[in-house]
C-alpha positions as YAML, in Angstrom:
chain: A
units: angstrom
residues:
- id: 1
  name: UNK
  ca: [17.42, 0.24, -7.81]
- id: 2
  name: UNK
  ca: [13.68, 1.42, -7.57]
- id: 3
  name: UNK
  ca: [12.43, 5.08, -6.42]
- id: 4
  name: UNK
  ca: [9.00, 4.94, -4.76]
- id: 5
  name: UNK
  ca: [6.90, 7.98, -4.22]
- id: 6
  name: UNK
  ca: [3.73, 7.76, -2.14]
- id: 7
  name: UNK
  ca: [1.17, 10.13, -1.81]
- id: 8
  name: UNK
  ca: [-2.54, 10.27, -0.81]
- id: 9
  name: UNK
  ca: [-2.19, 10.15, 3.16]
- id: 10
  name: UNK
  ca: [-3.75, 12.01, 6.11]
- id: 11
  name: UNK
  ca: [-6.22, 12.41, 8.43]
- id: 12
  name: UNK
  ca: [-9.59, 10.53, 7.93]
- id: 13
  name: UNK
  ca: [-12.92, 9.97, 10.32]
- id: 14
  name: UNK
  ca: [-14.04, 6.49, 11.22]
- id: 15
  name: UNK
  ca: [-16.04, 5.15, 8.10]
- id: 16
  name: UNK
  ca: [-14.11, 7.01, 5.46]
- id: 17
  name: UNK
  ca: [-12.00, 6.46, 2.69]
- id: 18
  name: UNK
  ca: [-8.75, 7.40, 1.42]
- id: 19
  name: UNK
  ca: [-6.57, 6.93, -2.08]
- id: 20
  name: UNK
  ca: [-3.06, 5.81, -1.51]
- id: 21
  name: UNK
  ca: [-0.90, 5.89, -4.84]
- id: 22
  name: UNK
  ca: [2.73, 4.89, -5.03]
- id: 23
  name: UNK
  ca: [5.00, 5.70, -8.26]
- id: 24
  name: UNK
  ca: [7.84, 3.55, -9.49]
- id: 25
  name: UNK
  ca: [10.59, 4.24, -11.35]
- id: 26
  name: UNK
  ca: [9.71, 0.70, -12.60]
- id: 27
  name: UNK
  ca: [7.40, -1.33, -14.27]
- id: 28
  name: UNK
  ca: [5.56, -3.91, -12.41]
- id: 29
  name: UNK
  ca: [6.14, -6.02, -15.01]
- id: 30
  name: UNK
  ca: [10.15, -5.91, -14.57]
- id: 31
  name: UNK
  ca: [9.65, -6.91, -10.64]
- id: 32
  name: UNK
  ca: [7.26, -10.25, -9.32]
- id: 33
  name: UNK
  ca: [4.97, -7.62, -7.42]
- id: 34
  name: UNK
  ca: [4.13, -4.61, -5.84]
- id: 35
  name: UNK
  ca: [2.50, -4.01, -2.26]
- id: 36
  name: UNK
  ca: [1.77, -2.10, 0.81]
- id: 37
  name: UNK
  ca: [2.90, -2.97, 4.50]
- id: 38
  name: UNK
  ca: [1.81, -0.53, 7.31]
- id: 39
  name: UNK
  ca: [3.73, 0.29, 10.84]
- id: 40
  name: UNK
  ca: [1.36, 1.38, 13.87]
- id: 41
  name: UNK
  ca: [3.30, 3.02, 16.89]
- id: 42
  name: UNK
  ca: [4.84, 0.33, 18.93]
- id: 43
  name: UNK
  ca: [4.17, -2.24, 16.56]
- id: 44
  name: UNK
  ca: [6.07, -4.59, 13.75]
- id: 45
  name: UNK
  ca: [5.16, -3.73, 10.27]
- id: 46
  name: UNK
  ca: [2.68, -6.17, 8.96]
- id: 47
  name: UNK
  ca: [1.80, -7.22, 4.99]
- id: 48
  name: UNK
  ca: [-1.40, -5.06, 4.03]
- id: 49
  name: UNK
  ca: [-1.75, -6.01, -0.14]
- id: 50
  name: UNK
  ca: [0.12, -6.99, -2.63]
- id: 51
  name: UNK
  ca: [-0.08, -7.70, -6.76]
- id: 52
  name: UNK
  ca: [2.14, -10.01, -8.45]
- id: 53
  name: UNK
  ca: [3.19, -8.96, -12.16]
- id: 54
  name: UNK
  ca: [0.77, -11.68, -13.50]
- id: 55
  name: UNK
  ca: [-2.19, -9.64, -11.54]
- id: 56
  name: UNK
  ca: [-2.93, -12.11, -8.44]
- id: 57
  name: UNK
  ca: [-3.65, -9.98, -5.20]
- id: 58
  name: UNK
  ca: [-3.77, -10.80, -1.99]
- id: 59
  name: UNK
  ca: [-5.21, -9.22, 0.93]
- id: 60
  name: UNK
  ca: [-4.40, -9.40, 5.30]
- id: 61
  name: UNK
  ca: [-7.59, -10.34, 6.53]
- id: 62
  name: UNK
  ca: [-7.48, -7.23, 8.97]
- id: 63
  name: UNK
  ca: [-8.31, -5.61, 5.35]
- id: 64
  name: UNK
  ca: [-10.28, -7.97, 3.26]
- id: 65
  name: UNK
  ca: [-13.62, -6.16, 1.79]
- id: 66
  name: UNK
  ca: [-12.01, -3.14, 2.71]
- id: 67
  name: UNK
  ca: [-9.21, -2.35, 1.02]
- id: 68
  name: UNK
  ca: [-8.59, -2.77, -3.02]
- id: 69
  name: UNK
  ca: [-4.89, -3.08, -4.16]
- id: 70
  name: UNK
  ca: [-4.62, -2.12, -8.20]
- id: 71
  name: UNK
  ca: [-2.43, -0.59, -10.95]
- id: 72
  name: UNK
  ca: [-2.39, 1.47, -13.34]
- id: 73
  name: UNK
  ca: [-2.57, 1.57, -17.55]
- id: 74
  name: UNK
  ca: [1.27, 1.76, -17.33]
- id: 75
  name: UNK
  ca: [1.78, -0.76, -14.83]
- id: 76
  name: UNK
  ca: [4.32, 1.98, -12.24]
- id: 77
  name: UNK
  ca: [1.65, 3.16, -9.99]
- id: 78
  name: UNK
  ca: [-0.15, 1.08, -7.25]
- id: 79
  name: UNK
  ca: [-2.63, 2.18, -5.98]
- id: 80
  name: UNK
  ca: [-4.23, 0.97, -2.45]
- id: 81
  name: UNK
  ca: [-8.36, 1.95, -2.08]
- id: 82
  name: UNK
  ca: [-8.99, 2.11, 1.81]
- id: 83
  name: UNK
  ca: [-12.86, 2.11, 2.89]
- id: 84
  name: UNK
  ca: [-14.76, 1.91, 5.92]
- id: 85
  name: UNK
  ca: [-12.01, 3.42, 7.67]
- id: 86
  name: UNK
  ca: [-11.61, 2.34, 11.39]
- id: 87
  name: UNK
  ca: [-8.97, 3.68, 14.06]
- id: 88
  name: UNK
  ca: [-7.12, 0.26, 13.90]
- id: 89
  name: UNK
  ca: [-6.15, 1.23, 10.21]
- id: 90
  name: UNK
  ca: [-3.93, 4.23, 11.81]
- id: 91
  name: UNK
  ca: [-0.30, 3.88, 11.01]
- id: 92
  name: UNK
  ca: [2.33, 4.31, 8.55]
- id: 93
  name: UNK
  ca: [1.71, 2.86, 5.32]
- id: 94
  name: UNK
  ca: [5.15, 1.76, 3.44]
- id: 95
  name: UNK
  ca: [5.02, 1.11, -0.42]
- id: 96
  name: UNK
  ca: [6.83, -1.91, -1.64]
- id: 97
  name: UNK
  ca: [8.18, -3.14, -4.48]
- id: 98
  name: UNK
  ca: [9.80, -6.39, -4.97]
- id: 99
  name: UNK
  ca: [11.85, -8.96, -6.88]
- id: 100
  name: UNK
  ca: [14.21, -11.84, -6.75]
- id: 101
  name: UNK
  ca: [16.06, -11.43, -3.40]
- id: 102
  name: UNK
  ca: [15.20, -7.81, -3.32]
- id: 103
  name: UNK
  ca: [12.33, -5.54, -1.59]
- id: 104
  name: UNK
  ca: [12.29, -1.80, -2.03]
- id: 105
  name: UNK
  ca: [10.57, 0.32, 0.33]
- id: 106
  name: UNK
  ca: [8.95, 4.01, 0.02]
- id: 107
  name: UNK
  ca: [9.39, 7.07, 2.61]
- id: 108
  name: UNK
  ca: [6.23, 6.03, 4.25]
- id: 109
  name: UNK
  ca: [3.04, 8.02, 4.57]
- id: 110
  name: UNK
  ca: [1.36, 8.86, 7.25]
- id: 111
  name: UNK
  ca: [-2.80, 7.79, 7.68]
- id: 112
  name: UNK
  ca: [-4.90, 8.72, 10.87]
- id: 113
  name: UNK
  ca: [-8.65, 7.42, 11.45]
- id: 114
  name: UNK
  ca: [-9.94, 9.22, 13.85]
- id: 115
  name: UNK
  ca: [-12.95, 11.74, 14.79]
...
């Protein structure tokens, strides 16, 4: 089992930039990879970043040169770097961890882009 806590969410103007962290009770290094999906009203969730435990990252192209998925010293806390905000970007960001057979999801945190 894996706890997730985000934090780092809110309200943002066009252009801007917010920090999303997410803590794990684990160690990146214990799973394959750690990630963010996001959920706008009336829509799917859709992949945002991830990072595999060897460091490989991968980006949605919605995001590309935008956002910047990374960890920390201790490998437990992801980290998502979201500039040049737009009002597309407004949804529910979910943290994920996950492993062999397994994804774990966080509470979900709540960004808005708008003036």
């Amino acid at each position: 089992q894996v706890q997730l806590v985000e934090s780092g969410g809110g309200l943002v103007q066009p252009g801007g930039s917010l920090r999303l962290s997410c803590a794990s009770s684990r160690s990146l290094l214990s799973l394959l990879g750690m990630g963010w999906y996001r959920q706008a009203p009336g829509k799917q969730r859709e992949f945002v970043a991830t990072i595999t435990n060897t460091g490989s990252t991968n980006y949605a192209d919605s995001v590309k040169g935008r956002f910047t998925i990374s960890m920390d010293s201790a490998m437990s806390t992801v980290y998502l770097q979201m500039n040049s905000l737009k009002a597309e970007d407004t949804a529910v960001y979910y943290c994920n961890n996950y492993d062999h057979g397994y994804n774990y999801w966080g509470q979900g945190i709540q960004i808005t882009v708008s003036s």
